[in-house]
C-alpha positions in Angstrom: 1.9 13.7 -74.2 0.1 11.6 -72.3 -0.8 8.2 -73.7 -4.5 6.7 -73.8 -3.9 4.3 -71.6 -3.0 6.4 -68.7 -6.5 8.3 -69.2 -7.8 4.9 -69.1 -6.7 3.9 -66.0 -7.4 7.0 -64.4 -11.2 7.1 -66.0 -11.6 3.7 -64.5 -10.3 5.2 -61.3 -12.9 7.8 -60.9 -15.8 5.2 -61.5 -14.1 3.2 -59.0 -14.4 6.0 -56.1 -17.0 7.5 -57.3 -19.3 4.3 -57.0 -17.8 3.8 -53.5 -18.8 7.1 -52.3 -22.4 6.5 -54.0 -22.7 3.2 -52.1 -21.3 4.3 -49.1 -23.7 7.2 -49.1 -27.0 4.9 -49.9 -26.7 3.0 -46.5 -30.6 2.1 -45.6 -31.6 2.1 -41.8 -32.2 -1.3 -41.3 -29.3 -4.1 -40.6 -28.7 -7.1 -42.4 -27.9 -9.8 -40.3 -27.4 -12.6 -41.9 -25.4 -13.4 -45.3 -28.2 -15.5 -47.2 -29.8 -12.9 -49.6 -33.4 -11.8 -49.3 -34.0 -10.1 -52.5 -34.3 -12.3 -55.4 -32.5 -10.0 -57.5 -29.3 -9.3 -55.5 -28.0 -12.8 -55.9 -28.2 -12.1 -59.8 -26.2 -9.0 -59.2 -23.8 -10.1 -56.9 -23.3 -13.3 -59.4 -22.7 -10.9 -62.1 -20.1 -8.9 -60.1 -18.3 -11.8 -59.5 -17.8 -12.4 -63.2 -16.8 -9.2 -64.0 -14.5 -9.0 -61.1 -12.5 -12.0 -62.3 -12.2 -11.2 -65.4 -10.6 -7.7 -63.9 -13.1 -5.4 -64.9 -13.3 -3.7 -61.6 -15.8 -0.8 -62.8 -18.7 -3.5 -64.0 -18.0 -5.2 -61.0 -18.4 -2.5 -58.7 -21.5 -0.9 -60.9 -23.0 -4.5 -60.2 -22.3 -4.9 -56.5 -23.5 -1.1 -55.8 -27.3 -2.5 -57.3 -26.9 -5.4 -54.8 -25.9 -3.6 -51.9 -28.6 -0.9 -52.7 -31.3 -4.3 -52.6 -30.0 -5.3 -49.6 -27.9 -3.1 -47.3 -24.8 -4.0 -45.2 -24.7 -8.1 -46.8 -21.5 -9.0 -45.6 -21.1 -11.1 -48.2 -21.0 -8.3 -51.0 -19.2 -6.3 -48.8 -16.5 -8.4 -48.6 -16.1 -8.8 -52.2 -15.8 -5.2 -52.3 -12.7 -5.7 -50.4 -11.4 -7.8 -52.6 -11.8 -5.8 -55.3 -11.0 -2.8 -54.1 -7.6 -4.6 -53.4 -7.4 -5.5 -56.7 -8.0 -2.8 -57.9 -4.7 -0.9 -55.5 -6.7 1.0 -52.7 -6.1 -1.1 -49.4 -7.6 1.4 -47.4 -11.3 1.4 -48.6 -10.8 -2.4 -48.8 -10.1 -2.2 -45.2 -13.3 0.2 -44.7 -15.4 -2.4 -46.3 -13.7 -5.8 -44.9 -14.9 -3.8 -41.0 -17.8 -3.0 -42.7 -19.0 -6.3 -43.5 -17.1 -7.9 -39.6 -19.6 -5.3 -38.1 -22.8 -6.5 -39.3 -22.0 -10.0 -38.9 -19.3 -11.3 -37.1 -20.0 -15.0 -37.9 -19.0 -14.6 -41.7 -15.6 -16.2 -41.6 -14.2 -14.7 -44.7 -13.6 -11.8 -44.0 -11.5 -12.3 -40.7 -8.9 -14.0 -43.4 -8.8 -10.9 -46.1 -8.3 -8.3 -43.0 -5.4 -10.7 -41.8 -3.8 -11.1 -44.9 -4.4 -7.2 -45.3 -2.8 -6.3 -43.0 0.0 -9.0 -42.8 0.8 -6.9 -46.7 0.9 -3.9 -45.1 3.4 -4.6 -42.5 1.2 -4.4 -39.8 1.9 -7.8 -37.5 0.2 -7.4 -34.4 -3.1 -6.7 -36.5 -2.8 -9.3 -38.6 -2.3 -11.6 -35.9 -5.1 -10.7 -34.1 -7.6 -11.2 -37.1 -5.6 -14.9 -38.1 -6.0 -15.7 -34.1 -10.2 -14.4 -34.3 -10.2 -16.8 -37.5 -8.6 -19.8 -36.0 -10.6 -19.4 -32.6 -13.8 -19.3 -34.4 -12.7 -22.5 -36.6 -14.9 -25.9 -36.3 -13.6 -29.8 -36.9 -11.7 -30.3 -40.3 -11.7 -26.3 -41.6 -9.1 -25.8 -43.9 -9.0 -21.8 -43.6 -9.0 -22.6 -39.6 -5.8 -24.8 -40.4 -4.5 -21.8 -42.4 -5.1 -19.3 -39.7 -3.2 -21.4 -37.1 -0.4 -21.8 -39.6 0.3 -17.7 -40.2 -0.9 -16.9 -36.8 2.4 -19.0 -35.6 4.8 -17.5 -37.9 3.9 -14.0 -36.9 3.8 -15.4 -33.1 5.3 -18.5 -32.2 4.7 -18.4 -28.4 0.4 -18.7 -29.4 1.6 -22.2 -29.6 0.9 -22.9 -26.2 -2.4 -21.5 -26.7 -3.5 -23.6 -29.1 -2.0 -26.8 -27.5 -4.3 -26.1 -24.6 -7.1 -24.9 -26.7 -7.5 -28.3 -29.2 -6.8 -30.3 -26.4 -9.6 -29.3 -24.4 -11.7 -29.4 -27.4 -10.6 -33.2 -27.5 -13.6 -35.8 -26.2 -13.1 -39.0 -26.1 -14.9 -39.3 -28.8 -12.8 -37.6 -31.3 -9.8 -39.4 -29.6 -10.5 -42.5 -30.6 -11.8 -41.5 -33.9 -8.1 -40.3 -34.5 -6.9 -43.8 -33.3 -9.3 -45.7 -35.3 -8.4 -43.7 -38.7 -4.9 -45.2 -38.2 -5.9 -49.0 -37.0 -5.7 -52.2 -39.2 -9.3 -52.5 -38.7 -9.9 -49.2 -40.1 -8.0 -50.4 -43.1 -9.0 -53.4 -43.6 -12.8 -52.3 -43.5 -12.2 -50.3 -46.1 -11.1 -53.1 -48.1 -14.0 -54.6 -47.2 -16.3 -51.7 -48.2 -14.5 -51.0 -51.7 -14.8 -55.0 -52.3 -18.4 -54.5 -51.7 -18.7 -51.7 -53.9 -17.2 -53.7 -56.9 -19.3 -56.6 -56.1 -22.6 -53.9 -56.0 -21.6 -52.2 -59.4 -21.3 -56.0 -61.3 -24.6 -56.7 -59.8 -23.3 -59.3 -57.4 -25.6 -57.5 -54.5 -25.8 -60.7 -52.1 -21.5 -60.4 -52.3 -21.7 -56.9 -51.8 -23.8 -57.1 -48.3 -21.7 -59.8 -47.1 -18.4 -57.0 -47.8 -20.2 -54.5 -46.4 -21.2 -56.6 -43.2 -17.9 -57.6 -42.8 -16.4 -53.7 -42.6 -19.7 -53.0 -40.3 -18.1 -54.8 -37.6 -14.4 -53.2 -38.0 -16.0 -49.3 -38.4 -19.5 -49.9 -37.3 -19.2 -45.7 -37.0 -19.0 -45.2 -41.0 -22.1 -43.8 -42.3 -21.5 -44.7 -45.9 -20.9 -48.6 -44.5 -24.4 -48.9 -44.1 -25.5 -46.4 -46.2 -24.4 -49.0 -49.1 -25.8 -52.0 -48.0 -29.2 -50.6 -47.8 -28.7 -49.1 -51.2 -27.1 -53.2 -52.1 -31.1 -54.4 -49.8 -32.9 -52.4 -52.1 -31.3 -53.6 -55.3 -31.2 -56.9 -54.5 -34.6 -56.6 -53.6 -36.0 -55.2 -56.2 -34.2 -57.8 -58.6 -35.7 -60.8 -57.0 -39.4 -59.0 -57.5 -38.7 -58.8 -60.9 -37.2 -62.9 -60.6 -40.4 -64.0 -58.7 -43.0 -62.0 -61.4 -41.6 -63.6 -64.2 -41.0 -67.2 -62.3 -44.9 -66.7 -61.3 -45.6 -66.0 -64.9 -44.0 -68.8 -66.4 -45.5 -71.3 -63.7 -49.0 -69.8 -65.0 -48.2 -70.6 -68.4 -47.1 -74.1 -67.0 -50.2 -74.7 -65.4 -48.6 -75.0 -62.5 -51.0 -72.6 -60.1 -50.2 -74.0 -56.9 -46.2 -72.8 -57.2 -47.4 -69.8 -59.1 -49.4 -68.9 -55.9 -46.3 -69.6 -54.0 -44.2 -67.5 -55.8 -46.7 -64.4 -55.7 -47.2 -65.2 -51.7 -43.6 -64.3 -51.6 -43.6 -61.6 -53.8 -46.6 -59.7 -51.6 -44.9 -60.2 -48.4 -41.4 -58.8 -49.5 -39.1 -61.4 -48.4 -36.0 -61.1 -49.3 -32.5 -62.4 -48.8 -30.9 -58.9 -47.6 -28.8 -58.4 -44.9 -29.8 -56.2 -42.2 -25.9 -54.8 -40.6 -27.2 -52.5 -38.1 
């Protein structure tokens, strides 16, 4: 006899196909063309699917991602979830339908070039999978990790792309980034950053007139480093705001004193803002 968990598995099955052939069959006429949902309640699905699909219910998560698609047609971005899924779930070939699917309608959602390589790589097809690692990695920016990744398993399917590539990052080389690369391995770069961490020390005990002298001091090694100045005008405003709050109460206790010509003084300097902060920039 047949046990209950084989009818299990093939009931789940039949929900499976039978909510891909409803969502393939409920295709509206209009194109999506971007990935950022439109309807507010499609993101609620599509959240929902994901849920289910991790836990490994891949019914629910299907049932879910059909509502999404049917609010929004042809996302890319639920599409290619459905790819996933449907590879979870052991049917490559409708996770390749909906992986081209989602390529089709935009070609700038980067996922997906990934799952169709790695797709393919598990099916033994090379020369496909290569092609979708080499789209991936040719579409990659600066410092993108799945770019890196791409490269990597584009060159141990073909090793000769090497040359490719060589000429390919090497033209996308400025001087700019050149000397960026440099820089990250020069003692100044170092040593501003022991200037910089120093300064954030000094900032978080409150010492903000140390901490501006740190940070001007790793300004002039990496003057390019955003969060260098970044912190010292975080360290002005602090500073800033503590000598207000010095110069009230010294103003207050000079009334008190009788004293009104240095009270005056004091609230002179606390309308016009001076302050000791140091500008880096």
């Amino acid at each position: 006899m047949l046990s209950k968990k084989f009818f299990g598995l093939v009931f789940r099955n039949i929900v499976f196909i039978a909510s891909i052939i409803y969502i393939v069959a409920a295709s509206y006429s209009f194109v999506f063309a971007e990935s950022a949902f439109k309807n507010n309640k499609a993101p609620q699905c599509y959240q929902q699917a994901l849920i289910e699909q991790h836990k490994g219910n891949v019914a629910e998560a299907f049932a879910l991602y059909q509502q999404a698609i049917l609010l929004e047609n042809d996302n890319p971005v639920v599409l290619n979830e459905m790819g996933v899924a449907a590879e979870q779930a052991g049917f490559p070939d409708k996770a390749e339908q909906f992986y081209l699917r989602a390529k089709e309608n935009d070609p700038g959602y980067l996922p997906v070039y990934m799952n169709l390589a790695y797709l393919y790589l598990g099916r033994g097809e090379r020369s496909l999978a290569a092609r979708f690692f080499r789209e991936r990695y040719e579409r990659s920016g600066p410092h993108d990790m799945w770019g890196e990744k791409a490269k990597t398993e584009l060159l141990k399917i073909d090793p000769q792309y090497q040359n490719v590539i060589l000429q390919k990052e090497s033209l996308n080389l400025n001087v700019e980034v050149t000397r960026k690369i440099q820089q990250a391995f020069s003692a100044d770069v170092e040593q501003a950053q022991q200037h910089f961490n120093s300064g954030q020390k000094a900032f978080q005990s409150g010492q903000f007139e140390t901490a501006m002298t740190e940070y001007a001091e790793a300004f002039k090694l990496s003057p390019d480093d955003p969060k260098i100045w970044q912190a010292n005008e975080a360290a002005a405003a602090a500073l800033k705001k503590k000598e207000n709050a010095e110069r009230a109460q010294k103003a207050i206790e000079l009334l008190k004193s009788g004293d009104y010509s240095a009270a005056r003084d004091e609230i002179k300097a606390l309308e016009s803002g001076d302050s000791k902060a140091l500008n880096i920039k």
